[in-house]
C-alpha positions in Angstrom: -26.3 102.2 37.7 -24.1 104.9 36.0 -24.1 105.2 32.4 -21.5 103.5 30.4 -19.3 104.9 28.8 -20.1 105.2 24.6 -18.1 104.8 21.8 -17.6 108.0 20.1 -19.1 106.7 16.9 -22.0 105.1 17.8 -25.1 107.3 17.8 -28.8 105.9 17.6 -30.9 105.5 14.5 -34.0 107.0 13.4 -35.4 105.8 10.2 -33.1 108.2 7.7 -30.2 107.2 9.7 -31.2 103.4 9.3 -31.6 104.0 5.4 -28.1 105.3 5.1 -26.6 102.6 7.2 -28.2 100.1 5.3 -27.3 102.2 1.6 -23.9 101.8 2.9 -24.0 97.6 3.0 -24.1 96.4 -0.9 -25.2 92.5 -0.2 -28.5 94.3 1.5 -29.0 96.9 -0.8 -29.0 93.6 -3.5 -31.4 92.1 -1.1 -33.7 94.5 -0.9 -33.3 95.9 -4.9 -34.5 99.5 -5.7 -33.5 102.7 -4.7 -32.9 103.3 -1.0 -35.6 106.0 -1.1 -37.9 103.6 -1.9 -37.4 101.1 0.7 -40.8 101.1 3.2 -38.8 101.4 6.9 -41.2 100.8 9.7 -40.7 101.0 13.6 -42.2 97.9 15.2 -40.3 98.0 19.1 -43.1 96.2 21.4 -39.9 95.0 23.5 -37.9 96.8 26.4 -34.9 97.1 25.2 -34.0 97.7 21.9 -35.2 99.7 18.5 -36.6 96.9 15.7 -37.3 98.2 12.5 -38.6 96.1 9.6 -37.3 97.1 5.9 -38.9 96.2 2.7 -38.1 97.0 -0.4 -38.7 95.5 -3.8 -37.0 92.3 -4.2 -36.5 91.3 -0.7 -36.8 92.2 3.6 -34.9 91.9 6.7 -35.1 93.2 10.2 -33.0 95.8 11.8 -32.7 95.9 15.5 -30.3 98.5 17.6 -29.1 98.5 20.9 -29.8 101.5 23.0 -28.0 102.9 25.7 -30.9 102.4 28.1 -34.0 100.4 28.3 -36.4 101.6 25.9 -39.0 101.9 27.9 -36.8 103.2 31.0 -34.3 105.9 29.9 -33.5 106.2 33.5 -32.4 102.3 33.3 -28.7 102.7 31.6 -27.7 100.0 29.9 -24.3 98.8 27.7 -24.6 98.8 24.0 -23.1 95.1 24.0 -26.8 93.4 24.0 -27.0 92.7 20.3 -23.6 91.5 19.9 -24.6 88.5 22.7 -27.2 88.0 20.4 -25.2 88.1 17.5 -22.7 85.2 18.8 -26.2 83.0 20.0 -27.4 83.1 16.3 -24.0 82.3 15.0 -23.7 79.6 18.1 -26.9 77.4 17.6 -27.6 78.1 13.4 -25.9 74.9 12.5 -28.5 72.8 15.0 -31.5 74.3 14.1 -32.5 75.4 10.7 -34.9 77.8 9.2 -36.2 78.1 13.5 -34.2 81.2 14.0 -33.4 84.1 11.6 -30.7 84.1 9.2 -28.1 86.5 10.3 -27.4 88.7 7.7 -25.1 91.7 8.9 -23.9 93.4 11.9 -22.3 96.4 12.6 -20.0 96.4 15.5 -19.7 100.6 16.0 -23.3 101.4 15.6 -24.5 97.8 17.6 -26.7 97.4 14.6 -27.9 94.0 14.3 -29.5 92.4 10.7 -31.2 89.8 10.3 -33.9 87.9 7.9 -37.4 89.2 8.2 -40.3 86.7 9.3 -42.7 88.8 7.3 -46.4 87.2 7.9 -45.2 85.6 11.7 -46.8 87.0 15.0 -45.6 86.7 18.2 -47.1 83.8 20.1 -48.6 85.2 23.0 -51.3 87.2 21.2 -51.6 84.3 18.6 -52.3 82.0 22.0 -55.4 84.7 22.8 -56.4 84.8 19.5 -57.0 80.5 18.9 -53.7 80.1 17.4 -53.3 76.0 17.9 -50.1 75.7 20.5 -49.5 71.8 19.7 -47.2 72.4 16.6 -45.5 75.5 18.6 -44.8 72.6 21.5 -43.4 70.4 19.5 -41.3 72.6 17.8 -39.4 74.2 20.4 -39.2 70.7 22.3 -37.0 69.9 19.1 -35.9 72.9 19.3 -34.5 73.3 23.0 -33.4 69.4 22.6 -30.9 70.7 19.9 -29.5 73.4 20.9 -28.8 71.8 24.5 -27.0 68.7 22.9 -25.3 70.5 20.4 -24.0 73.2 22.8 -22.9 70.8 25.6 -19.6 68.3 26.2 -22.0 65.7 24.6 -22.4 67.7 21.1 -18.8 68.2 20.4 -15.1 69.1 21.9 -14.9 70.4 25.3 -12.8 73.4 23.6 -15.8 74.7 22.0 -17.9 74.3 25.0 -15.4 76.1 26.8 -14.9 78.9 24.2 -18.6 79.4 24.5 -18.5 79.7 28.6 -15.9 82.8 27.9 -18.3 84.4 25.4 -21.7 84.5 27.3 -19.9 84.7 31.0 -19.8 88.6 29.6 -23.2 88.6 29.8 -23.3 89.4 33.0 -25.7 92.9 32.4 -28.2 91.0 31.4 -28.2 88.3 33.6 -28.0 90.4 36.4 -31.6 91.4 35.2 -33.0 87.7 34.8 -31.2 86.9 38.4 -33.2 90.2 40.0 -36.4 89.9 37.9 -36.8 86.2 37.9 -35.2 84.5 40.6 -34.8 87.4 43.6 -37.4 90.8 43.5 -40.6 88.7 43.6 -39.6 87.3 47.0 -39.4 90.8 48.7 -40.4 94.3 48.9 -39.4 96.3 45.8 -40.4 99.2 44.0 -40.5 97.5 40.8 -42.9 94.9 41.8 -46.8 95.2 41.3 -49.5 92.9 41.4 -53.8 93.3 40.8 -55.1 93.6 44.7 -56.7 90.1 44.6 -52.7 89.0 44.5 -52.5 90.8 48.0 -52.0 87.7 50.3 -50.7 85.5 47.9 -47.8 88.4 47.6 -47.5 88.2 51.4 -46.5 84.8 51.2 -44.0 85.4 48.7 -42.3 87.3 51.3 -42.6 84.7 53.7 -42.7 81.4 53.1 -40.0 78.9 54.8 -41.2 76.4 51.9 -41.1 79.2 48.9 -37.7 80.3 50.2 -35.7 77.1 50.4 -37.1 76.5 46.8 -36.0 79.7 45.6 -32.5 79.3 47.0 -32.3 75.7 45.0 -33.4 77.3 41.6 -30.9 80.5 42.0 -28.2 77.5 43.0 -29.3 75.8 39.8 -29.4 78.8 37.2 -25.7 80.4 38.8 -23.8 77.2 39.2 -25.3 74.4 36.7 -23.1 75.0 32.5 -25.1 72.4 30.9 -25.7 73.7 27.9 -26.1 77.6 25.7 -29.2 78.8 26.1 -31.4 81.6 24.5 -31.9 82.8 28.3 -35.5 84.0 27.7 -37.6 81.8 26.1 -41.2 82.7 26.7 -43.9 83.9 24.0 -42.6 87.1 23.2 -39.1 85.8 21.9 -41.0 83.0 19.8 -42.9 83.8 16.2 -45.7 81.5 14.8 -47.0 81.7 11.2 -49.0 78.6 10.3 -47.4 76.0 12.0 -44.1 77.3 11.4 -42.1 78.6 14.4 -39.0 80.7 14.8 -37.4 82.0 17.2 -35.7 85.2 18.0 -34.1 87.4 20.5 -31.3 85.8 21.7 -29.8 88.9 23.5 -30.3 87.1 27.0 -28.5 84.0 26.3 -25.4 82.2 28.9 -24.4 79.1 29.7 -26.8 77.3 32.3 -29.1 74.6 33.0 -31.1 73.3 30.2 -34.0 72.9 32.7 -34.1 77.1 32.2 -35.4 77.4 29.3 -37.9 74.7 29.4 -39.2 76.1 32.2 -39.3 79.6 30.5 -42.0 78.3 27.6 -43.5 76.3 29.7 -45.1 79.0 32.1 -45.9 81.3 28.9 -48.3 78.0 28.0 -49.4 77.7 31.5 -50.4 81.5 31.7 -51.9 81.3 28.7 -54.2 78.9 29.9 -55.5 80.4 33.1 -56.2 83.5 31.1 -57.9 81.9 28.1 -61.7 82.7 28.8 -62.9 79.6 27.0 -63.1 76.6 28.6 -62.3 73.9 25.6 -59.5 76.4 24.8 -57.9 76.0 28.1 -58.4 72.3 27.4 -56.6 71.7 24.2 -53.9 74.3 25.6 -53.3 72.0 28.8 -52.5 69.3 26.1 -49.4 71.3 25.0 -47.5 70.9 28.4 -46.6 67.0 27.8 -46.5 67.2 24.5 -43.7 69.8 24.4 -42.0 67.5 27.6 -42.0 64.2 25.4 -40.7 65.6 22.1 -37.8 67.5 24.2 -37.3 64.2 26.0 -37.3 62.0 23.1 -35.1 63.8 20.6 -32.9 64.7 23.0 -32.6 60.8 24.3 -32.0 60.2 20.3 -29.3 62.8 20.1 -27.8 61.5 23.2 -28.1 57.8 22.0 -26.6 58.4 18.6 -24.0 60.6 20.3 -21.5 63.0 18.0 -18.3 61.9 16.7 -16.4 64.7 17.9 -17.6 64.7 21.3 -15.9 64.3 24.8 -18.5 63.0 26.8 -20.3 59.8 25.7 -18.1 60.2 22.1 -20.1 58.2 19.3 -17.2 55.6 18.6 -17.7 54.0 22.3 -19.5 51.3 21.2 -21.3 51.0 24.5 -21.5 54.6 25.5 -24.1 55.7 28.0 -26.5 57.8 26.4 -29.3 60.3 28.4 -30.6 58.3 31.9 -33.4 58.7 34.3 -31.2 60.2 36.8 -30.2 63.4 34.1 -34.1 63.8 33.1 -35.4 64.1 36.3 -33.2 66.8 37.3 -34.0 68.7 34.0 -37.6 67.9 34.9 -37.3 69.3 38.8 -35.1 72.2 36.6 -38.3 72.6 34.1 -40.7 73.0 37.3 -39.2 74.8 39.3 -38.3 77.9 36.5 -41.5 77.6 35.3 -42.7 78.4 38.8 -40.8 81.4 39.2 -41.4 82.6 35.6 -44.9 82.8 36.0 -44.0 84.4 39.5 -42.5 86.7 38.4 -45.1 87.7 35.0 -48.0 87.9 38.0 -45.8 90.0 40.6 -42.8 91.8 39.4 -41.7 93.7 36.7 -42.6 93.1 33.2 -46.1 91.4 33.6 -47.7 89.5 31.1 -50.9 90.9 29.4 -52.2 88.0 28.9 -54.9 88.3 31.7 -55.9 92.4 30.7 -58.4 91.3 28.3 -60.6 90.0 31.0 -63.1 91.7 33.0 -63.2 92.0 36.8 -63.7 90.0 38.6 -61.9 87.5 36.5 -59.7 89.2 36.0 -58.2 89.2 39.4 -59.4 85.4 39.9 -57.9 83.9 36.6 -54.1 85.1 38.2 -55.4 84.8 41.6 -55.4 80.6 40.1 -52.2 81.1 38.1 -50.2 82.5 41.1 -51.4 79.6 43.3 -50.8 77.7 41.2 -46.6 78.6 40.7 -46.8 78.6 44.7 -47.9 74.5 44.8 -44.8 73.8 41.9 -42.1 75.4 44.1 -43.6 74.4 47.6 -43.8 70.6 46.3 -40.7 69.3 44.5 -42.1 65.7 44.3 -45.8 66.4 42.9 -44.9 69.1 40.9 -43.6 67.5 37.5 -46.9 65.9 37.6 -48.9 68.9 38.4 -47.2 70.4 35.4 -47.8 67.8 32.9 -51.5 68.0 33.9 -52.1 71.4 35.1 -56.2 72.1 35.7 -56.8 75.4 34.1 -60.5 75.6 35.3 
């Protein structure tokens, strides 16, 4: 890809460059009290894309994040600036629905693509939390809530079809980074590519991949789903990185990846982070409890969601609140956001065992289980996508051991 084009102000940060910006802005300067000098600024990018700093100073924090014209951690990779403004317009989009489970925005600068927002000071991101004991049953039920809000709210159900409309023209520009969940997700993990690895005890498995009639016709339903189905906003990339856990609190954050799609998408996005958790988790009542998380997060999506749909919103167009005998959520609409949930799911963890940007969930363990654990995991994804009508249940109850 050739390099866009950049605005002649915008230059990248260090952390002198940050303190200045941030000098310049007088509500965070309040924030943070003190002299700018004094603010502690600390570097803390563990993602691919972008620069996050986290500021502290003495009467307050927040979190500074930059686009960069390139993947961070493949300057070779060009990439537009426009990343943190997507996610700008996702925070501003789903705030009202959701509370203190995302970051307040605080500031952003359009030149320098300089994105602020509240610090979670004390959170971790969940996937090491997962490896480390952290309990995943209030993290399930939060972002069922969570994903069961932001889809109602977002869609003709939740309010005028205006605003679901003006929200299609927003996030349809996010075609950069879509392209790289259509490549990376749903298309390089089915062929021959250079940016696709796996550990050798993957090796037939992989073949199959390539090969499969059964794979294949799946993977063409679940790329008709994600390009053609506007249910709803989504955050586009839900998985443990993208979600914080302090406690039993939860938030989450990066919203850069978000369009308008099938809800199904980002169920299926936290589900496989839980379900490769769980085949990497050494012990065995660990692996237990975890399985326990999948239904859990499936009934308190389902249920709020059939509440939000039963009660249904005044200003809405579809199912409006004042028809006394409206039709709310049915079976027919949950099972396709359940085939949906499966089927991503499927691919997700795919994609985390065979292509690009693997989870390190399974480094920890020593060969040969290593190799075994995702050896499980992979066949595992396989038997989701090859059978549509066993594998909701095979999710719900997925056998770690």
């Amino acid at each position: 890809m050739s390099a866009p084009s950049l605005p002649p102000s915008y230059r990248p940060l260090d952390i002198e460059g940050l303190r200045a910006e941030l000098a310049g802005v007088p509500a965070l300067v309040q924030r943070l009290g003190g002299a700018p000098d004094n603010w502690s600024i600390r570097e803390v990018s563990d993602g691919n894309l972008n620069t996050v700093w986290l500021v502290h100073g003495p009467t307050g924090s927040l979190c500074a994040k930059q686009s960069l014209p390139h993947v961070r951690v493949d300057p070779s990779w060009k990439m537009p600036l426009d990343r943190t403004a997507f996610e700008k317009a996702w925070l501003e989009n789903v705030a009202p629905f959701v509370g203190d489970a995302i970051p307040a925005l605080l500031h952003f600068n359009p030149t320098l693509y300089l994105l602020i927002t509240h610090c979670l000071d004390g959170y971790e991101t969940l996937g090491p939390a997962l490896l480390k004991g952290h309990d995943p049953l209030p993290v399930a039920h939060r972002i069922g809530r969570f994903i069961a809000h932001t889809a109602f709210h977002t869609s003709p159900r939740g309010g005028p079809f205006e605003e679901c409309a003006r929200r299609e023209q927003i996030f349809a520009g996010n075609t950069v980074l879509t392209r790289i969940t259509v490549d990376l997700v749903l298309s390089d993990p089915y062929r021959v590519h250079p940016r696709n690895h796996h550990h050798p005890a993957l090796t037939d498995l992989v073949k199959q991949l390539h090969t499969d009639a059964q794979i294949h016709h799946a993977v063409c339903r679940m790329q008709e789903r994600f390009l053609t189905s506007r249910q709803a906003l989504l955050h586009g990339d839900l998985h443990a990185g993208s979600i914080m856990v302090k406690g039993t609190d939860t938030a989450v954050i990066d919203g850069e990846f978000a369009l308008v799609g099938p809800i199904g998408f980002d169920c299926g996005m936290f589900a496989a982070s839980l379900l490769l958790a769980g085949f990497a988790l050494p012990d065995t009542d660990a692996r237990a409890h975890l399985a326990t998380a999948l239904p859990l997060f499936a009934e308190n999506f389902e249920s709020e969601y059939r509440h939000l749909c039963a009660n249904g919103a005044p200003e809405a167009d579809l199912a409006p609140a004042f028809l006394r005998h409206r039709r709310g959520v049915d079976e027919d609409e949950l099972a396709v956001i359940r085939q949906d949930m499966a089927g991503f799911a499927a691919m997700e963890m795919i994609r985390r065992l065979t292509g690009y940007a693997q989870t390190a969930y399974f480094t920890m363990l020593p060969e040969p289980a290593c190799g075994e654990r995702q050896k499980k995991a992979l066949t595992f994804a396989m038997q989701l996508l090859r059978d549509r009508a066993q594998a909701w249940s095979r999710l719900m109850a997925p056998h770690f051991s």
